[in-house]
N, C-alpha and C positions, 0 to 999 in steps of 0.2 A: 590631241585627239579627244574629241568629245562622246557624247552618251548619244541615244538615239531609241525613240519608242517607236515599234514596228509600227505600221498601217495598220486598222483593222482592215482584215478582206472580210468582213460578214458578220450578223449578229448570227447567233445561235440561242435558240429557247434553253431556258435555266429551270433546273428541276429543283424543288422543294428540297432542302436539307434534310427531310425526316425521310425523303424517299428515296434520295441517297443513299443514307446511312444504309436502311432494310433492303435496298439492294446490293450494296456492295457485301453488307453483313453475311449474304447468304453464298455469295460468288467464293469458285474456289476456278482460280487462274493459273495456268499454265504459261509462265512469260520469261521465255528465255531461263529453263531452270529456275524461275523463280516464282512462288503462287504468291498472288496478290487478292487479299480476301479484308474482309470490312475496309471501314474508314473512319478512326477514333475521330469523330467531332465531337468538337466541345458545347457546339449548339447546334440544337435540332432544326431549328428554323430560321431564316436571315430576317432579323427585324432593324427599320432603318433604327441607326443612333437616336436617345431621348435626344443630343442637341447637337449642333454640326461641329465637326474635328476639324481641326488645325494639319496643316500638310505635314509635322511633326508629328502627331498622335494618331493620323493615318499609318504612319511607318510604324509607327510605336505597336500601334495593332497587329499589323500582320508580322512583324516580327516575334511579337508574343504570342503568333496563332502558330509559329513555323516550332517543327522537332529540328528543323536544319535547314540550312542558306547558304548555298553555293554556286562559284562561277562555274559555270561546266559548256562544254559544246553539244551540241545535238547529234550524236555516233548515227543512228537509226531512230526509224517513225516507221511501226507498222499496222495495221489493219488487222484485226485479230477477234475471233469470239469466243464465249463459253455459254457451257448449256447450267440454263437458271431453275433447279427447281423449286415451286412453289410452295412443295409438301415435300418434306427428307425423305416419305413413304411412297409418293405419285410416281409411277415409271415417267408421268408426261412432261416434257423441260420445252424451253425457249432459247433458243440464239438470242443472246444480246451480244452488241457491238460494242469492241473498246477498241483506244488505241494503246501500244505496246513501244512506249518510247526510251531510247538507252540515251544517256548522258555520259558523260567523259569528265570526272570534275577536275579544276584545277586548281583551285582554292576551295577551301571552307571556310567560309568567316562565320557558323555557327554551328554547334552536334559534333560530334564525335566520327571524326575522318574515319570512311571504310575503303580498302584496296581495292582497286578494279572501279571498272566502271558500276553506275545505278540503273536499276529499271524501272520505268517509272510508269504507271497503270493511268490512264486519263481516259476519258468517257465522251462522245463527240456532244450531247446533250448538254452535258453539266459542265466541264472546262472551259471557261471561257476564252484562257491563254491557247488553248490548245493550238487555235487557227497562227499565231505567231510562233508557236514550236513547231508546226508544220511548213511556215513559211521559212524560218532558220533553216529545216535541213535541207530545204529545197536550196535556200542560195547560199548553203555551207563555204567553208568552215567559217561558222559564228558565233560568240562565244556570248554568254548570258547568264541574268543571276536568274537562280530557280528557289525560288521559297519552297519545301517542302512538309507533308507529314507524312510519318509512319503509321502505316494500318499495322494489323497484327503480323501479316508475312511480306512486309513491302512498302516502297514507296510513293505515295501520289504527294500531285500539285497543291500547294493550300492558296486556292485563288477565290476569296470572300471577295464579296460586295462590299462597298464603302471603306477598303482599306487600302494601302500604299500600289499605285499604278491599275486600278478595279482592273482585272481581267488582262491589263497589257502586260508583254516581257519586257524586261530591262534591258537592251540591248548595247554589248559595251565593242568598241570599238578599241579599246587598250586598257585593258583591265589592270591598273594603277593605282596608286592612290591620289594621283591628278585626274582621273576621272571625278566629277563632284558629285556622283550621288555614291559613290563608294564611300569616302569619309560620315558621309551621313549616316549610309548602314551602318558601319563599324562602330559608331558610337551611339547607335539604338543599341546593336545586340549589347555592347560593353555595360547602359544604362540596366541591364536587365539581371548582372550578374546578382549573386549571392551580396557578395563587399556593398555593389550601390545599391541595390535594392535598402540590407540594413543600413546605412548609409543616410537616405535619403527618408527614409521612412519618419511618422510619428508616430506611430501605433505599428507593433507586429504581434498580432496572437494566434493562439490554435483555438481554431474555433467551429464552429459547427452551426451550418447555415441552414435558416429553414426551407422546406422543399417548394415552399411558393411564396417566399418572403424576404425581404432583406433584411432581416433580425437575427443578428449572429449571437447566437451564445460565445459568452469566451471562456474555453477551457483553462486556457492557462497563460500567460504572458510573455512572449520575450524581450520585448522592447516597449518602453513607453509604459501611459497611465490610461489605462480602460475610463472612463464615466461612469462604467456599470459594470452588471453583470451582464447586459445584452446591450448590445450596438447596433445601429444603424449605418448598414455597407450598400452605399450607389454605384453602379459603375453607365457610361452613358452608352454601351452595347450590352444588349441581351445574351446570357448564358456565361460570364464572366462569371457570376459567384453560384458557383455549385454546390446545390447538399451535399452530406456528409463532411466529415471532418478534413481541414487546409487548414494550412500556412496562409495568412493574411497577410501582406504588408500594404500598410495604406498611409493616405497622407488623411489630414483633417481639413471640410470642408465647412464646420460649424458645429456648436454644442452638440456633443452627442450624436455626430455624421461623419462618414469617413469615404472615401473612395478609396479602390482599388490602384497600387502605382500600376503605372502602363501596363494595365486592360489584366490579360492570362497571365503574365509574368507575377502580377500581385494577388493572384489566388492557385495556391496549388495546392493540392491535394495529396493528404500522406497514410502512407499503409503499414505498416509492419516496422512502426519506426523509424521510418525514410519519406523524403520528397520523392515524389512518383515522379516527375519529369527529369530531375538535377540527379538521382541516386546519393542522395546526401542523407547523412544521418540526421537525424531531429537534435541528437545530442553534438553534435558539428555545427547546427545554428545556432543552438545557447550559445556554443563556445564562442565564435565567432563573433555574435551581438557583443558578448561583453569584452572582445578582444576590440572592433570597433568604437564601442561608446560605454565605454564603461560606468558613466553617470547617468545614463539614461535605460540599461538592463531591470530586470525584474529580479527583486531581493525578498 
């Protein structure tokens, strides 16, 4: 049995990622016991790639934009609103429309498996999968991959532009690993862990990016040999390398240049000691680097 991309039935107008965010930011959702409120993006605005991606570094992307990637069915698709208000103080609010979709998962091939079925918040404007999650429950039982993120109380779609399937669902017909674009997920997400990342990398440091530059200072080193005291980090999508202080893992693309490995995976961001995305200690990745390449760590 093979794989299968639903039909579009319809384009749908795409709202501004900054208008996204500030709307979802302020929505507090009532969704099957579950409130679904903002929507952590990583970039405010969708701007095409500086050069065109390879059908691998499209997967590479949206797997590094997903908090989790799973097969699931489509339980329920419902019709639902909440009232928006403009001002936390204004009595006056607005019906906005969303849809209130449940999944059934069967596998996870990335995140941290939770019991029970997901709910998952999508927006008839801005999803553009949506119109195939609708068609799935209508000609149910159908089972499909869902790339997702986590807002702060919930889960939505992460369906960017210019990345793996733009806007379509994965449709599997025997979700195997003889399906061929299974193999291929599983070894993006596998590409993306901790092991290959240090693995794969020339350069991994802490470092600190400026707010409108690609000039990283580097704090401190765990793998490889800096050039400097500040480097030069490209990545060929917008909003990959974030101010404030990450984990870097890059390869080198010339004296003193480096990219990001596969896109978000190669920049993350750390708080309190820890990877904000992985829950890893800072002091877990020295170990680690020099448990990997012990010739190549920082001494």
């Amino acid at each position: 049995m093979g794989t299968a991309m639903l039909p579009r039935i319809g384009r749908r107008r795409t709202t501004p990622r900054s208008s996204h965010a500030r709307l979802l930011a302020q929505a507090l959702v009532s969704c099957a016991g579950l409130l679904i409120v903002g929507f952590g993006v990583r970039a405010s605005v969708w701007d095409a790639p500086r050069r065109s991606l390879t059908d691998d570094e499209k997967l590479s992307l949206t797997v590094s934009q997903s908090d989790a990637i799973v097969i699931a069915s489509v339980r329920e698709v419902r019709d639902s609103t909440f009232e928006l208000r403009s001002d936390p103080e204004s009595a006056s609010s607005e019906g906005v429309s969303f849809v209130a979709v449940t999944l059934t998962p069967q596998q996870w091939l990335k995140g941290e498996p939770e019991p029970g079925d997901l709910h998952v918040g999508m927006f008839p404007t801005m999803d553009r999968v949506l119109d195939d999650v609708q068609r799935c429950f209508r000609e149910g039982p159908v089972t499909a991959v869902f790339f997702l993120r986590r807002s702060p109380r919930g889960w939505m779609v992460s369906d960017d532009p210019g990345g793996f399937l733009t806007g379509r669902l994965l449709v599997l017909d025997q979700p195997t690993s003889g399906t061929p674009e299974l193999p291929a997920l599983r070894a993006a997400v596998a590409r993306q862990s901790l092991d290959s990342l240090l693995t794969r990398a020339d350069l991994v440091i802490l470092g600190h990016p400026g707010a409108r530059s690609s000039c990283v200072r580097v704090d401190s080193v765990v793998l490889g040999e800096p050039p400097g005291a500040t480097i030069h980090v490209e990545s060929p999508v917008w909003g990959v390398i974030e101010p404030g202080e990450s984990v870097l893992f890059l390869r080198r693309l010339g004296p003193g240049t480096f990219e990001t490995l596969d896109f978000f995976a190669g920049s993350v961001p750390f708080q309190s000691d820890s990877l904000v995305r992985q829950g890893i200690p800072l002091r877990r990745l020295f170990e680690r680097a020099a448990e990997l390449r012990p010739g190549r760590t920082a001494r």
